[in-house]
N, C-alpha and C positions, 0 to 999 in steps of 0.2 A: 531396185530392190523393194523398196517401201511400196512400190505400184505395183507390184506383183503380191505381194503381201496384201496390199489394200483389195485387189481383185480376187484372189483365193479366199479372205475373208466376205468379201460379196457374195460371191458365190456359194458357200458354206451357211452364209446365213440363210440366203434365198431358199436353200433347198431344207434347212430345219427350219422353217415357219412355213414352206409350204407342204408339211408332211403329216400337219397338225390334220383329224378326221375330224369328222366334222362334231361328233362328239365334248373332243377337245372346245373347240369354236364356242361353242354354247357355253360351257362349265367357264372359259375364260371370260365370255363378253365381249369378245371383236372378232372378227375376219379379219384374215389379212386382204389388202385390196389388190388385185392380178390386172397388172398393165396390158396393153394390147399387144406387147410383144412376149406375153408371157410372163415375164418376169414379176417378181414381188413387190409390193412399196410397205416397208415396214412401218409402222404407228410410232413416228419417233415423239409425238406430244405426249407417248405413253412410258417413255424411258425413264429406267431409274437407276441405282446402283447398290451394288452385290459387294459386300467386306467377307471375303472368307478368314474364317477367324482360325480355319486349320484346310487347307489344302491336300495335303500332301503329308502321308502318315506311313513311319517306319514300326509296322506289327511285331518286330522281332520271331519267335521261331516257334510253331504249331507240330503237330502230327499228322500224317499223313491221314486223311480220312475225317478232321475235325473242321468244323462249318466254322469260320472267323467273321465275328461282326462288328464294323468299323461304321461311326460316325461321322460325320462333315459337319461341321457347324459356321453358318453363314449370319447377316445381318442388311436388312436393308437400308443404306445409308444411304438412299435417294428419298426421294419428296411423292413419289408416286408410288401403290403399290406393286411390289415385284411380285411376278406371275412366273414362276417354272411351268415353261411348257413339256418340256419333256426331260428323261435323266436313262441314257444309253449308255450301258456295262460293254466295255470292251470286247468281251466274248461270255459264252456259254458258263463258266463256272462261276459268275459274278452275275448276283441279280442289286436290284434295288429302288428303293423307296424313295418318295418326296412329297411336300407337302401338296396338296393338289388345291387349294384355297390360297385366296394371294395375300400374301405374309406385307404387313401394314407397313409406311414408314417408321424406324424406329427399331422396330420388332425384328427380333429372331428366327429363325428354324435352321431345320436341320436334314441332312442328306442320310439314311441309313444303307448299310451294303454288305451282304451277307459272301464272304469268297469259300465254295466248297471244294477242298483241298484234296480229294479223293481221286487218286491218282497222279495228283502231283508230287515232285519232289524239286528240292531245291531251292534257290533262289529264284520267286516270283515277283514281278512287276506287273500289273493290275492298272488298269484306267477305267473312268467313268467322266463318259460325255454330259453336261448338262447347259439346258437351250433354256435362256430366260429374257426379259423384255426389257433386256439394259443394251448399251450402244455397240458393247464390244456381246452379243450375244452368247458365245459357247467360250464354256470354261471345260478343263480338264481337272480333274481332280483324280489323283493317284494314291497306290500304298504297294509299299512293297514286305514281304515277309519272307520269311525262309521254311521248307516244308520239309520236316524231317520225314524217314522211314519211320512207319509204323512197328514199333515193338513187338515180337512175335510172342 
């Protein structure tokens, strides 16, 4: 179980660092470096660590049609600074933000996430992928709310 877990996680990483455009590359200050068979070798002399100080947020109940905006708030409790390379919303009604400059040891920031509720109803559950340059690489960060009918 653990090895299968350990190769899913492999594989998961490989393909968010190799996704990065080259854009990305520059604004971070590294390439990742592409072995001969392809595969990725991650900058692990660049790792640090991610304290999320809230995860995982219950919004309670909105209106059908009203934009909900949820915070994340992280901290870098590594020795190096942390680099969010990318922050991917589970689907289409969910965008969001992140600091695109690398947040010092020490130092805070924060994830912003706007859920457009316009045409939902009901109880939603919501995710947001986010790919940063610690060992365990991708965190999930979630919120769930409840989306009433719009009042006529």
């Amino acid at each position: 179980m653990k090895a299968r877990t350990f190769i899913l996680a492999s594989v998961i990483s490989l393909v968010g660092v190799s996704c990065l455009n080259t854009t990305d590359k520059e604004k971070k200050g590294y390439e990742p470096v592409v072995m001969p068979d392809n595969t990725v070798k991650r900058d692990t002399a660049n790792f640090t660590k991610i304290e999320w100080i809230d995860s995982s947020r219950s919004m309670g109940e909105i209106e059908n049609g009203q934009v909900l905006k949820i915070n994340y708030k992280f901290k870098n409790s590594g020795n190096k600074p942390l680099i969010i390379e990318k922050v991917q919303p589970g689907c289409g009604c969910t965008v969001a933000d992140y600091p695109k400059e690398p947040i010092a040891p020490g130092a805070s920031g924060e994830i912003t996430a706007e859920f457009d509720s316009k045409g939902k109803e009901g109880i939603q559950k919501k995710n947001i992928t986010v790919y940063a340059n610690t060992m365990v690489n991708i965190y999930t960060l979630w919120f769930d709310v409840k989306v009433k009918k719009a009042a006529n």
